[in-house]
TIVO-2410 file (N, C-alpha, C; in nm, 3 decimals):
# residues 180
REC num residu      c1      c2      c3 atome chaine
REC   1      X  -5.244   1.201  11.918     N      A
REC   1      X  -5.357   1.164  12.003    CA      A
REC   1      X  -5.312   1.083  12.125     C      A
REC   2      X  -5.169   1.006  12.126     N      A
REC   2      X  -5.135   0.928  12.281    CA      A
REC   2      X  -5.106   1.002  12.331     C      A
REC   3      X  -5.098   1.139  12.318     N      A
REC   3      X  -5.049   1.224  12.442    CA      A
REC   3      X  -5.187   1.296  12.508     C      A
REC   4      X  -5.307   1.299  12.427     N      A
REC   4      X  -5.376   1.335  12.457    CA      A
REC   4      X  -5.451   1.237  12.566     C      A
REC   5      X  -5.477   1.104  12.487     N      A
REC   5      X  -5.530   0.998  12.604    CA      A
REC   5      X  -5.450   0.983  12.753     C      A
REC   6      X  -5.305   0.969  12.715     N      A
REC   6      X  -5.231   0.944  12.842    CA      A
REC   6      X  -5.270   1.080  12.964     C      A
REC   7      X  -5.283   1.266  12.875     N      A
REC   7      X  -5.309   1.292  12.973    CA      A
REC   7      X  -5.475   1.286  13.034     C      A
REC   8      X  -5.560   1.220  12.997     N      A
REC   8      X  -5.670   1.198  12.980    CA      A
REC   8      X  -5.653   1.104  13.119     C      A
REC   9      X  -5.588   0.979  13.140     N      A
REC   9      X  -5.505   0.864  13.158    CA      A
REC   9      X  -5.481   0.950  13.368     C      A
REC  10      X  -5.375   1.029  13.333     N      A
REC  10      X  -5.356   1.117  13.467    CA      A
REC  10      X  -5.412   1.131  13.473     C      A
REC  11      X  -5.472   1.230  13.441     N      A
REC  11      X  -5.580   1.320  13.504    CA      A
REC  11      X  -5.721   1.238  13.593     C      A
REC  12      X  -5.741   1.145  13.499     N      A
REC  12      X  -5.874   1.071  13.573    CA      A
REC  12      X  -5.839   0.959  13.691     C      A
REC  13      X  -5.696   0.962  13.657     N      A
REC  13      X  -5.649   0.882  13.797    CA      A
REC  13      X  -5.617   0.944  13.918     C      A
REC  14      X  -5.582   1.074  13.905     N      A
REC  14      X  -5.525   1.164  14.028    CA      A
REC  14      X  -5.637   1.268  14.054     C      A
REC  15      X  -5.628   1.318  14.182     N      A
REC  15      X  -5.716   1.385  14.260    CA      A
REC  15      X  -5.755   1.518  14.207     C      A
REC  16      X  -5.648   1.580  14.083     N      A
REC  16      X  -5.661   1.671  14.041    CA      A
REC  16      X  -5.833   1.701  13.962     C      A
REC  17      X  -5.845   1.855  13.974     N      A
REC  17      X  -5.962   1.877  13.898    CA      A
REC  17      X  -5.961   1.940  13.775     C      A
REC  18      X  -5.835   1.973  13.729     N      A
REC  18      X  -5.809   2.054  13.624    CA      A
REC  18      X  -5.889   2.026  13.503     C      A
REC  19      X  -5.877   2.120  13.444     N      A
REC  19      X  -6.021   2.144  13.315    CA      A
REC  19      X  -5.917   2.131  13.226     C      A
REC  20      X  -5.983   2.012  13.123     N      A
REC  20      X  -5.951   1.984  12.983    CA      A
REC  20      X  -6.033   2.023  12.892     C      A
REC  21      X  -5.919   2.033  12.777     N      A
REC  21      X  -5.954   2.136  12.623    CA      A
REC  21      X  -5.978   1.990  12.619     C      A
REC  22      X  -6.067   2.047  12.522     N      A
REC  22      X  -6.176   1.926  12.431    CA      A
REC  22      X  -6.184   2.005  12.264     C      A
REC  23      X  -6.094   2.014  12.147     N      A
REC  23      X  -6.127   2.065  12.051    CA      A
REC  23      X  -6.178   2.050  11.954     C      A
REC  24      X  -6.200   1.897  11.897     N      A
REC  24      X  -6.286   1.847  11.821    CA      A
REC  24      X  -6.354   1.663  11.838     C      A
REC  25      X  -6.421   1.644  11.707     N      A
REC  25      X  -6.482   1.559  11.725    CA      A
REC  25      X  -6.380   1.419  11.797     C      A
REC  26      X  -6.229   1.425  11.715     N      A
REC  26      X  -6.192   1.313  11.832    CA      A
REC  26      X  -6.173   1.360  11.949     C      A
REC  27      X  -6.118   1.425  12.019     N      A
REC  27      X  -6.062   1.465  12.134    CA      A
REC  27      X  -6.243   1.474  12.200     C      A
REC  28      X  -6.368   1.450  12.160     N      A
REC  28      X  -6.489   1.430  12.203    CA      A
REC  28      X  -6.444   1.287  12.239     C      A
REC  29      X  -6.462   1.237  12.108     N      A
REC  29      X  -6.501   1.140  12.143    CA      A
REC  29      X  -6.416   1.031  12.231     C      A
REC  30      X  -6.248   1.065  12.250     N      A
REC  30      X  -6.181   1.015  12.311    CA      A
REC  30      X  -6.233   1.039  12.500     C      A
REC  31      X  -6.261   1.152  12.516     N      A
REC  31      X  -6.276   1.186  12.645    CA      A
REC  31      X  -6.423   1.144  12.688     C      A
REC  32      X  -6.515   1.101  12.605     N      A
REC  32      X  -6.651   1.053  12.629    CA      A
REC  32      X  -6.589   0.915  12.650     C      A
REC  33      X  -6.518   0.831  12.565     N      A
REC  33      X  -6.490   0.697  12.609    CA      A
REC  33      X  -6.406   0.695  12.798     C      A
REC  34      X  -6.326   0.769  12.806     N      A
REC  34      X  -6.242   0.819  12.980    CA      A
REC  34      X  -6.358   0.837  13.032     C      A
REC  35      X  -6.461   0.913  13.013     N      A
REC  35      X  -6.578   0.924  13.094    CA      A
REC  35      X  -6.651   0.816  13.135     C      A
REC  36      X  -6.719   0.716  13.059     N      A
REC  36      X  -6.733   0.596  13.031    CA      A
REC  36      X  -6.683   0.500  13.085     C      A
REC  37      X  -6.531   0.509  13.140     N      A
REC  37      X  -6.457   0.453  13.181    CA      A
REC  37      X  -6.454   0.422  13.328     C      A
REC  38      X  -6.467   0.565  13.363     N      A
REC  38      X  -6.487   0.596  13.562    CA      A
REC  38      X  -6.572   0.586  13.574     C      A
REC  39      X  -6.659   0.589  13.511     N      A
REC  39      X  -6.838   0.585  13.538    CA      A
REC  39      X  -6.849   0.462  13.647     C      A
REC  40      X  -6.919   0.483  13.760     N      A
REC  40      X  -6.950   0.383  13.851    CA      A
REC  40      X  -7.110   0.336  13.825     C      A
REC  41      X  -7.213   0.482  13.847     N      A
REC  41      X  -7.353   0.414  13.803    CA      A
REC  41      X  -7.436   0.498  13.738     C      A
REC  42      X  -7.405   0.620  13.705     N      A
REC  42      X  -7.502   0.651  13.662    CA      A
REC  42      X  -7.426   0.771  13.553     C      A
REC  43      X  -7.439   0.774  13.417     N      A
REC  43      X  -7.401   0.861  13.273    CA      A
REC  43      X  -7.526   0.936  13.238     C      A
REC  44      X  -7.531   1.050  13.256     N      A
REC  44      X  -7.670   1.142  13.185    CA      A
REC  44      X  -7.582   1.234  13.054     C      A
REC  45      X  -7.649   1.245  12.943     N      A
REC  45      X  -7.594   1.238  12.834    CA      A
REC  45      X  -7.725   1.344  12.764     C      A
REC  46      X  -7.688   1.488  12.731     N      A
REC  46      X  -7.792   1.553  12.671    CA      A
REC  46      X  -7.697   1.659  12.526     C      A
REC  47      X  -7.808   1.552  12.426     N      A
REC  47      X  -7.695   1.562  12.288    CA      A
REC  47      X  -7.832   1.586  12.210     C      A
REC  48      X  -7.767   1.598  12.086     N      A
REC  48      X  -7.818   1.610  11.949    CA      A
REC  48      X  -7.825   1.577  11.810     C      A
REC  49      X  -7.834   1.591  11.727     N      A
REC  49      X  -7.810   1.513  11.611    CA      A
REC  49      X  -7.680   1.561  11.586     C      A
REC  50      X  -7.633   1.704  11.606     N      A
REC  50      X  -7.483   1.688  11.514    CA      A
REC  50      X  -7.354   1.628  11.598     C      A
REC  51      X  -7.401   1.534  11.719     N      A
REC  51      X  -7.311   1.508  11.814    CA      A
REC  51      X  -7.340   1.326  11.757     C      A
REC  52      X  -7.357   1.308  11.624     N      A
REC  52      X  -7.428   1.150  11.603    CA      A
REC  52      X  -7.292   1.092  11.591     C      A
REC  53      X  -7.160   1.188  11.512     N      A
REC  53      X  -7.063   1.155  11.486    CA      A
REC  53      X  -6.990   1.095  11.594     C      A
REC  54      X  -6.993   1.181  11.687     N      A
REC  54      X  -6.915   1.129  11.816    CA      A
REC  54      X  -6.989   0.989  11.923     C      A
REC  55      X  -7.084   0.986  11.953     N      A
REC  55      X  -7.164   0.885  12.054    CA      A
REC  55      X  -7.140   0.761  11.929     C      A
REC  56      X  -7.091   0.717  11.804     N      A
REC  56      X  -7.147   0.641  11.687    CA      A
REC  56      X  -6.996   0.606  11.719     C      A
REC  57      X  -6.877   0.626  11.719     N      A
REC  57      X  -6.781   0.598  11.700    CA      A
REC  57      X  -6.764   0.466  11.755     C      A
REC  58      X  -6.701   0.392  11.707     N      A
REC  58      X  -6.694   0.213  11.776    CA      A
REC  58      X  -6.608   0.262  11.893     C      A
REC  59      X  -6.522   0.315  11.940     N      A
REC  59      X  -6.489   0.337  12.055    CA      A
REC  59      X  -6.574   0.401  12.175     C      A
REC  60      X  -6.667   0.480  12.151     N      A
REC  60      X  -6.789   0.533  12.270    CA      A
REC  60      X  -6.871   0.393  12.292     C      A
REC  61      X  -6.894   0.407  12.140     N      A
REC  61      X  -7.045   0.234  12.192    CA      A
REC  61      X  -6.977   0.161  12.230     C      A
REC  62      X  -6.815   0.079  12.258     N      A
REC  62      X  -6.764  -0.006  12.335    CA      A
REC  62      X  -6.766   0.024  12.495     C      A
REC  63      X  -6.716   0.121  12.501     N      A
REC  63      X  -6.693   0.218  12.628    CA      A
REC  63      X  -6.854   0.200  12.661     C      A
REC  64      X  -6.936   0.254  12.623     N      A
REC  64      X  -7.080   0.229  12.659    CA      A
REC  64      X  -7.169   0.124  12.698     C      A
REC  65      X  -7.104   0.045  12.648     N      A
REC  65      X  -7.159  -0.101  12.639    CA      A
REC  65      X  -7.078  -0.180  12.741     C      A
REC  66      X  -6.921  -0.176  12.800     N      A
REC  66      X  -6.919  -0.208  12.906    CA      A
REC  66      X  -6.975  -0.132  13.011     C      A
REC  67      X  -6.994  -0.021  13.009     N      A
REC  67      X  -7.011   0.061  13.149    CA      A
REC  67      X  -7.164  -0.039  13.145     C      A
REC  68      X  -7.262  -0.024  13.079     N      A
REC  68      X  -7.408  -0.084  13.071    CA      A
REC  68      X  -7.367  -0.223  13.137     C      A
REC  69      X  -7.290  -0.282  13.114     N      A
REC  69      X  -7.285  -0.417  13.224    CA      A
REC  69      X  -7.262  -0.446  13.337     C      A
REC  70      X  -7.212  -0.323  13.376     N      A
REC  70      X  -7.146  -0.337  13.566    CA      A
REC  70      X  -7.308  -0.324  13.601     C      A
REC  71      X  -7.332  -0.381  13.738     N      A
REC  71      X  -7.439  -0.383  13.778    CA      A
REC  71      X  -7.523  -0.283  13.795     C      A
REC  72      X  -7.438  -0.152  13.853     N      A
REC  72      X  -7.532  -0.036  13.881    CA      A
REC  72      X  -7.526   0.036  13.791     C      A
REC  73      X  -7.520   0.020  13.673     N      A
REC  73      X  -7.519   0.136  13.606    CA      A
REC  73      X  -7.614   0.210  13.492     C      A
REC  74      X  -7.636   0.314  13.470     N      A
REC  74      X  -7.807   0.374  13.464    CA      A
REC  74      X  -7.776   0.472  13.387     C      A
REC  75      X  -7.785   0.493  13.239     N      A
REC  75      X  -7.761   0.576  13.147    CA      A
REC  75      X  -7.921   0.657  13.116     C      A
REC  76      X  -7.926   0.774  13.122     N      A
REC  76      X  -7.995   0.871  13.115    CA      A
REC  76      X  -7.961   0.958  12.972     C      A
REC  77      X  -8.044   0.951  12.861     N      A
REC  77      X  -7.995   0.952  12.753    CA      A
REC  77      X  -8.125   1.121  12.742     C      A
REC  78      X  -8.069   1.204  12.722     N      A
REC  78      X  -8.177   1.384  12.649    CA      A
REC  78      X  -8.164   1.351  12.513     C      A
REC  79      X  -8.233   1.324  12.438     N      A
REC  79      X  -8.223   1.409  12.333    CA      A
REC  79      X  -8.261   1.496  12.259     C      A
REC  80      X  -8.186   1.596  12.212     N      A
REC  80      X  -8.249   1.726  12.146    CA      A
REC  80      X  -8.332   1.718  12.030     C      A
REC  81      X  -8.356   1.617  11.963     N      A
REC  81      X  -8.397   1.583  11.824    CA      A
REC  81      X  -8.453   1.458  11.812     C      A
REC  82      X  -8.521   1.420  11.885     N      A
REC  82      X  -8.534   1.259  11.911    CA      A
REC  82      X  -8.632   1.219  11.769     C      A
REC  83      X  -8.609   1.101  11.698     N      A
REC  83      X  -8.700   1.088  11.599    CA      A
REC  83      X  -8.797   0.958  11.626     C      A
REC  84      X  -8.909   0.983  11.644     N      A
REC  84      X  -9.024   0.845  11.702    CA      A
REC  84      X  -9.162   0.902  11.678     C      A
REC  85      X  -9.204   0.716  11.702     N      A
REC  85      X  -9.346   0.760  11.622    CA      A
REC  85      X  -9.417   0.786  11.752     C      A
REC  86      X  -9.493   0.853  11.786     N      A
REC  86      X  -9.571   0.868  11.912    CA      A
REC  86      X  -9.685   0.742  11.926     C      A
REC  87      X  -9.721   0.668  11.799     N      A
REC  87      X  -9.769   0.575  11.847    CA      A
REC  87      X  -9.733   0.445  11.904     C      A
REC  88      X  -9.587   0.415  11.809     N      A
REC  88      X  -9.566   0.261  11.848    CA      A
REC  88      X  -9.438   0.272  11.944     C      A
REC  89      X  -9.407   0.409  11.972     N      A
REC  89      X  -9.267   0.416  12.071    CA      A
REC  89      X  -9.139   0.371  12.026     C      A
REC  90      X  -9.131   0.425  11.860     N      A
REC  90      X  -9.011   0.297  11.811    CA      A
REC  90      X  -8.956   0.483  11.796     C      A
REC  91      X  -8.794   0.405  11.825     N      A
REC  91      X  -8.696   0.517  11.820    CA      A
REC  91      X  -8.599   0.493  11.717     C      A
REC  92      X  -8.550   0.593  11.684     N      A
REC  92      X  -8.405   0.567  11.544    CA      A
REC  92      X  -8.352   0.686  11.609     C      A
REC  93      X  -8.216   0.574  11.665     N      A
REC  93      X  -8.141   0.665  11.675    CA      A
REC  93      X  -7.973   0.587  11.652     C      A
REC  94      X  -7.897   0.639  11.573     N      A
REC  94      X  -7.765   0.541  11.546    CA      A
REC  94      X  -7.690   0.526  11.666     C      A
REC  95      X  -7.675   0.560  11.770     N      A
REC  95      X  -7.649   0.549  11.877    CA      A
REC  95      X  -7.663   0.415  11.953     C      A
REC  96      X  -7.818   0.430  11.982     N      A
REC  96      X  -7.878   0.341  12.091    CA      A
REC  96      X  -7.921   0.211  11.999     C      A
REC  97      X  -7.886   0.203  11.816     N      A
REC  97      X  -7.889   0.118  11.754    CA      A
REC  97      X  -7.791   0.058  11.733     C      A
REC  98      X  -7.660   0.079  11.794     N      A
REC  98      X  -7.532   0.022  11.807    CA      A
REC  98      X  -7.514  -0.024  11.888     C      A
REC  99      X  -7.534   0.044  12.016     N      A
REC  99      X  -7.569  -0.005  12.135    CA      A
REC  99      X  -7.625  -0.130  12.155     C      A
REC 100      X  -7.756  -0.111  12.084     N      A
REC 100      X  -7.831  -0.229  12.122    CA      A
REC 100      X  -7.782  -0.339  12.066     C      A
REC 101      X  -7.729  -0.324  11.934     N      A
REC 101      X  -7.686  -0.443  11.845    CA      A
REC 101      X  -7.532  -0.499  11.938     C      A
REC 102      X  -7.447  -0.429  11.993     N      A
REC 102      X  -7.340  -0.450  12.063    CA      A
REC 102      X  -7.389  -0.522  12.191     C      A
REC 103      X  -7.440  -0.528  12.246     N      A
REC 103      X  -7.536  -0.615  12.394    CA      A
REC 103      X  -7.638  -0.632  12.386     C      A
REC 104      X  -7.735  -0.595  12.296     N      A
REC 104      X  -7.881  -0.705  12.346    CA      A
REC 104      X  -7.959  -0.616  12.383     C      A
REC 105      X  -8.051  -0.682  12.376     N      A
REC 105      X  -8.159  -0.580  12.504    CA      A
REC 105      X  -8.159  -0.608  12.627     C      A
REC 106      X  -8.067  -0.667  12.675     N      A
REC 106      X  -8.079  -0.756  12.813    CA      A
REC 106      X  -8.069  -0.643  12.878     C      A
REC 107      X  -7.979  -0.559  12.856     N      A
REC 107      X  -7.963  -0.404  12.918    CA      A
REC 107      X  -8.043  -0.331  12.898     C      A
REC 108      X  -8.184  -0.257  12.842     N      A
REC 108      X  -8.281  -0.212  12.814    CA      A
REC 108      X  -8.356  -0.115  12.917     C      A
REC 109      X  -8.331  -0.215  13.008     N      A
REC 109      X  -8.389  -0.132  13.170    CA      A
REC 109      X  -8.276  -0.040  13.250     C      A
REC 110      X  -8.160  -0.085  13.166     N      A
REC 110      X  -8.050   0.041  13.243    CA      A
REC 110      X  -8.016   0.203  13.155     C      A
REC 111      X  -8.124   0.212  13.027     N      A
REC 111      X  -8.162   0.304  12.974    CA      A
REC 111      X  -8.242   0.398  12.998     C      A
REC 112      X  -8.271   0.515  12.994     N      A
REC 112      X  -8.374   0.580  13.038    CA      A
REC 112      X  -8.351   0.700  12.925     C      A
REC 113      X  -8.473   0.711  12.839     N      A
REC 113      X  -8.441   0.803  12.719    CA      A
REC 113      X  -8.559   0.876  12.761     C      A
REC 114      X  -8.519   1.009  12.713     N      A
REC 114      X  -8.601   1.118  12.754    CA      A
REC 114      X  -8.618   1.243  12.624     C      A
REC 115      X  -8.713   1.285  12.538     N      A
REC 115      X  -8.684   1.316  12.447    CA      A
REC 115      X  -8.688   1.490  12.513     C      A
REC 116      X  -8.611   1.574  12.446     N      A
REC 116      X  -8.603   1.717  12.525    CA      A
REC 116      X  -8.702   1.804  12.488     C      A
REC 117      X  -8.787   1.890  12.593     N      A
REC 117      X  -8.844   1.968  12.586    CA      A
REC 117      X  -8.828   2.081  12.533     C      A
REC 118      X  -8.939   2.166  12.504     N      A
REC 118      X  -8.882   2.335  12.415    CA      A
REC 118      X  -8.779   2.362  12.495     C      A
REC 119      X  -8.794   2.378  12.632     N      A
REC 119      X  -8.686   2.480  12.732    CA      A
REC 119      X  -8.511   2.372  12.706     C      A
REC 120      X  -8.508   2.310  12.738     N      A
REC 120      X  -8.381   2.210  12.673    CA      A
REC 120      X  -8.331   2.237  12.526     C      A
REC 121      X  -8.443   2.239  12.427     N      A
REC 121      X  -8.381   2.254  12.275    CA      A
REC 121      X  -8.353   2.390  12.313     C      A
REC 122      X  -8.404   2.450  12.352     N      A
REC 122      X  -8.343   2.594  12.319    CA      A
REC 122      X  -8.206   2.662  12.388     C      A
REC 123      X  -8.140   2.561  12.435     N      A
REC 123      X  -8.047   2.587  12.532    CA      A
REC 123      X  -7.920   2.574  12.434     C      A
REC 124      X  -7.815   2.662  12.484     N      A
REC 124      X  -7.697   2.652  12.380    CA      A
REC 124      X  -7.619   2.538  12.379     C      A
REC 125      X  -7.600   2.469  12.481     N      A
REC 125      X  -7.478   2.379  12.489    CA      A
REC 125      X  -7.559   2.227  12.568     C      A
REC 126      X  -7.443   2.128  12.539     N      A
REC 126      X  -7.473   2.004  12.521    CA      A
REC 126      X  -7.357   1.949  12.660     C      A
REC 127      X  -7.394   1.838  12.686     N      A
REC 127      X  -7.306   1.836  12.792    CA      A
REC 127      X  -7.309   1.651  12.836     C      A
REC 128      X  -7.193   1.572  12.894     N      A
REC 128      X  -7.212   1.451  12.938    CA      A
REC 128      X  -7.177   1.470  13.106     C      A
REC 129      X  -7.253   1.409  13.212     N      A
REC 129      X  -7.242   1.417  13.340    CA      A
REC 129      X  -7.204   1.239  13.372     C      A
REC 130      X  -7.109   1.238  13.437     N      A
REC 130      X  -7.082   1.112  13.522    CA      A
REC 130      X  -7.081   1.110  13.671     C      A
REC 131      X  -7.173   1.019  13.721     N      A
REC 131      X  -7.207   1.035  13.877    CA      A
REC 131      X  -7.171   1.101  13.935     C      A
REC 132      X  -7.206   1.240  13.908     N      A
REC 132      X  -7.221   1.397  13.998    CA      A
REC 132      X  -7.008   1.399  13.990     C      A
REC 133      X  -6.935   1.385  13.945     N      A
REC 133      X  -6.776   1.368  13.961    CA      A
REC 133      X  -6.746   1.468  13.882     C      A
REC 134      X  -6.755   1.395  13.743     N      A
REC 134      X  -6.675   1.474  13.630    CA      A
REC 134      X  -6.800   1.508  13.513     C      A
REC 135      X  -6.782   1.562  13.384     N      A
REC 135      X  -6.873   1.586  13.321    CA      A
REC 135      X  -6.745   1.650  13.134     C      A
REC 136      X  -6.783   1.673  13.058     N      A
REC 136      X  -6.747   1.687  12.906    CA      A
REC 136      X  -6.873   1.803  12.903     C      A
REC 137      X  -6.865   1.950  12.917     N      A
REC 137      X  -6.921   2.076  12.854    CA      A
REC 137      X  -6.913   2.126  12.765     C      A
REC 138      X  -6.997   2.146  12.665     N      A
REC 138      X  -6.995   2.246  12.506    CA      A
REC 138      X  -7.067   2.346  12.551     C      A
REC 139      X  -6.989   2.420  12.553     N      A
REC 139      X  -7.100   2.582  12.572    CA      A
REC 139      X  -7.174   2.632  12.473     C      A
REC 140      X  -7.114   2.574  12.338     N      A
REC 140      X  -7.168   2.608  12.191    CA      A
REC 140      X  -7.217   2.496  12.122     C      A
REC 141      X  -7.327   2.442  12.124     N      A
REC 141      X  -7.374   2.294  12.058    CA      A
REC 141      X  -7.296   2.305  11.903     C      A
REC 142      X  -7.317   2.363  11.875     N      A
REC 142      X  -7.313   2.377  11.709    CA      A
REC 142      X  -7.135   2.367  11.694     C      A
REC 143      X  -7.064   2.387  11.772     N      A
REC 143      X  -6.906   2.318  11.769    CA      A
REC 143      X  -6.866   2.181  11.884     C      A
REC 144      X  -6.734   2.115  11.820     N      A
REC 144      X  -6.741   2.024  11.932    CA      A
REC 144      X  -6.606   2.098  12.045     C      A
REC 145      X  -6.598   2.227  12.016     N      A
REC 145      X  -6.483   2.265  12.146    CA      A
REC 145      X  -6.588   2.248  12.305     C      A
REC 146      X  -6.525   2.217  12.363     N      A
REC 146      X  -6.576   2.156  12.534    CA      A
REC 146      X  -6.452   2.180  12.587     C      A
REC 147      X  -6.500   2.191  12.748     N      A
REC 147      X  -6.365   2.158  12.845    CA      A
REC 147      X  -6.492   2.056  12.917     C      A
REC 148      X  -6.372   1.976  13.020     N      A
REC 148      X  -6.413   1.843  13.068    CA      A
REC 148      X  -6.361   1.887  13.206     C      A
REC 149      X  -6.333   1.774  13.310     N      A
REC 149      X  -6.293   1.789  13.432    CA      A
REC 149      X  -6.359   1.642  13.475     C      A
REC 150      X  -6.261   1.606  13.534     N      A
REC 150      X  -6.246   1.438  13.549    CA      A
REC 150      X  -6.304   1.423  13.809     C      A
REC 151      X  -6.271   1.562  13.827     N      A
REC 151      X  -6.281   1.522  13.950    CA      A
REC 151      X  -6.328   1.681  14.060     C      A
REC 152      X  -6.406   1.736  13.982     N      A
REC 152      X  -6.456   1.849  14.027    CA      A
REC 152      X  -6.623   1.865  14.040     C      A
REC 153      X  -6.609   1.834  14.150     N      A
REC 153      X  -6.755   1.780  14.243    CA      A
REC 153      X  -6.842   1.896  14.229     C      A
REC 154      X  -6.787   2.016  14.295     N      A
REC 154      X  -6.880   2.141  14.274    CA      A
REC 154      X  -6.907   2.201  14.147     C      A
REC 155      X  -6.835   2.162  14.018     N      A
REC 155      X  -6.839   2.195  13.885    CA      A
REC 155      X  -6.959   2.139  13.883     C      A
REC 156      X  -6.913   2.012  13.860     N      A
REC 156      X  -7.009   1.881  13.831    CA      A
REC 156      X  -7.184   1.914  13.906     C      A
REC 157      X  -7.166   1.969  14.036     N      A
REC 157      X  -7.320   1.969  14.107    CA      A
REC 157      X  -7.368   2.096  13.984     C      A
REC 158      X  -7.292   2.155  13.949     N      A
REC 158      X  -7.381   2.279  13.901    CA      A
REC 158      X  -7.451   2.243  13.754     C      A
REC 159      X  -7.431   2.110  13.701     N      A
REC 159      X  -7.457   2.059  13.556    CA      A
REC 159      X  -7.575   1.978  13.658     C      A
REC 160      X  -7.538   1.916  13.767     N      A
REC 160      X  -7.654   1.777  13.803    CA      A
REC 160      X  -7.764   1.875  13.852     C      A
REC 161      X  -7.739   2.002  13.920     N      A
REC 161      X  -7.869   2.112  13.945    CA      A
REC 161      X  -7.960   2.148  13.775     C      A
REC 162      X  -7.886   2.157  13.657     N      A
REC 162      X  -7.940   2.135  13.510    CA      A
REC 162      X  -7.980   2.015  13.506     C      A
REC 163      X  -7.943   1.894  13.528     N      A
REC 163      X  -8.022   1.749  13.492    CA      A
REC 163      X  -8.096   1.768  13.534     C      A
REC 164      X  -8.136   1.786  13.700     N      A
REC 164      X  -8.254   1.758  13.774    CA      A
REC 164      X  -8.328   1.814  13.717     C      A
REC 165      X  -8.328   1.945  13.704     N      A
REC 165      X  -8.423   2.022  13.672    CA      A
REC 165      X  -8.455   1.981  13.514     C      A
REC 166      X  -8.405   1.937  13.392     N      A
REC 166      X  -8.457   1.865  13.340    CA      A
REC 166      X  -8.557   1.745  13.359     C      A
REC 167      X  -8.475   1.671  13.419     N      A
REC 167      X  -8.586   1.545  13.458    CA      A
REC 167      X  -8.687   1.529  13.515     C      A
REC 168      X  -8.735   1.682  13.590     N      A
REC 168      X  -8.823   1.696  13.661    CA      A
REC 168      X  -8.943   1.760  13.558     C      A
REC 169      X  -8.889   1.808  13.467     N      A
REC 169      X  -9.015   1.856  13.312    CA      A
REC 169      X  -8.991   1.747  13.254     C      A
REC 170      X  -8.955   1.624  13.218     N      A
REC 170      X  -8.990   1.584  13.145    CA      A
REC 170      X  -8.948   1.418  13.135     C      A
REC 171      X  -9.094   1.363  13.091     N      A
REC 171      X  -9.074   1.224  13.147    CA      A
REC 171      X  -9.032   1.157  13.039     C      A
REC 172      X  -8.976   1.030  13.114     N      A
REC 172      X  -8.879   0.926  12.970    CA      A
REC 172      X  -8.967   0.856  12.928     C      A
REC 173      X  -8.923   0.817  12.842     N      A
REC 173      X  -9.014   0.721  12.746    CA      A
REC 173      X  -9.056   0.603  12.808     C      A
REC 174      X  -9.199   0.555  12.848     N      A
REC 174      X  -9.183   0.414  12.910    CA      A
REC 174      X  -9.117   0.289  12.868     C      A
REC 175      X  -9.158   0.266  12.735     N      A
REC 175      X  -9.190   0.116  12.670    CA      A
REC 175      X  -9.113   0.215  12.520     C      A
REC 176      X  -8.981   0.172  12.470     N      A
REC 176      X  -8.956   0.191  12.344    CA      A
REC 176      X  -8.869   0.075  12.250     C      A
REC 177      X  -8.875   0.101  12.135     N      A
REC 177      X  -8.799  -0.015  12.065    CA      A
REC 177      X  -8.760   0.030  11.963     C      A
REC 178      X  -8.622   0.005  11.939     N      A
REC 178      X  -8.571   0.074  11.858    CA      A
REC 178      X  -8.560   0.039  11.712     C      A
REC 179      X  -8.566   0.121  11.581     N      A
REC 179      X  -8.580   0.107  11.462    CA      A
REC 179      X  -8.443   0.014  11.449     C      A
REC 180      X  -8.472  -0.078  11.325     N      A
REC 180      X  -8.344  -0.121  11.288    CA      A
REC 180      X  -8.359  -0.118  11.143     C      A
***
């Protein structure tokens, strides 16, 4: 796995755009933490329950939890399976319950959870976007093989043309609190 981070390491430091194999749950979850890493302000993140393994790992929620403290930064959370009560807005999700327990709610307002619509669940693949740059693609939800790309702008617009158009069906949750 250090050969994998180190080239993880290049790659997100140099201008290159080359596409990385992503073959399982670590090599996810290693390259979601690199993502995490460059993130300047804004992480949109459209997952599912069998992706709980990877976002749960103490290395993503660290990685997550600093990026949540730089000032600008604005995590946009899909989820395919979201579990909440429609009345009291309380969410369970092991994720954003690590999260929260790791910093507080002081960060709360740099969240934006959005639970996914029919047209979203029904879509094959799962995907993490970092400020329109780089992004982590599964073409197949139901495996964790992905390729990534740390500095490919026009890749990247063609996933943020999929966010928008998500975010534009479907609104985030105002006021939520999460199960503990």
């Amino acid at each position: 796995m250090t050969d994998y981070v180190s080239m993880l390491n290049d790659l997100a430091q140099s201008n290159s755009n080359s596409i990385i194999s992503s073959v399982d749950e670590h090599h996810a979850a290693i390259l979601i933490v690199k993502l995490f890493e460059i993130a300047d302000q804004t992480v949109t993140i459209f997952a599912g329950p069998q992706d709980e393994y990877i976002y749960t790992s103490p290395e993503v929620v660290h990685a997550a939890a600093r990026f949540l403290q730089t000032a600008s930064a604005k995590l946009n959370f899909i989820f395919e399976d979201l579990e909440k009560s429609s009345v009291t807005q309380k969410i369970s999700n092991p994720f954003l319950e690590q999260l929260h327990h790791s910093i507080g709610a002081s960060v709360a307002s740099k969240i934006a959870i959005y639970p996914a619509d029919m047209q979203a669940k029904n879509l094959l693949y799962h995907f993490i976007l970092v400020d329109d740059k780089a992004f982590r693609f599964e073409p197949d939800k139901m495996t964790r093989e992905a390729f990534a790309t740390f500095n490919n702008t026009a890749a990247a617009a063609c996933i943020k043309t999929v966010v928008d158009r998500m975010l534009l069906r479907i609104a985030p949750i105002a006021h939520f609190e999460l199960t503990q």
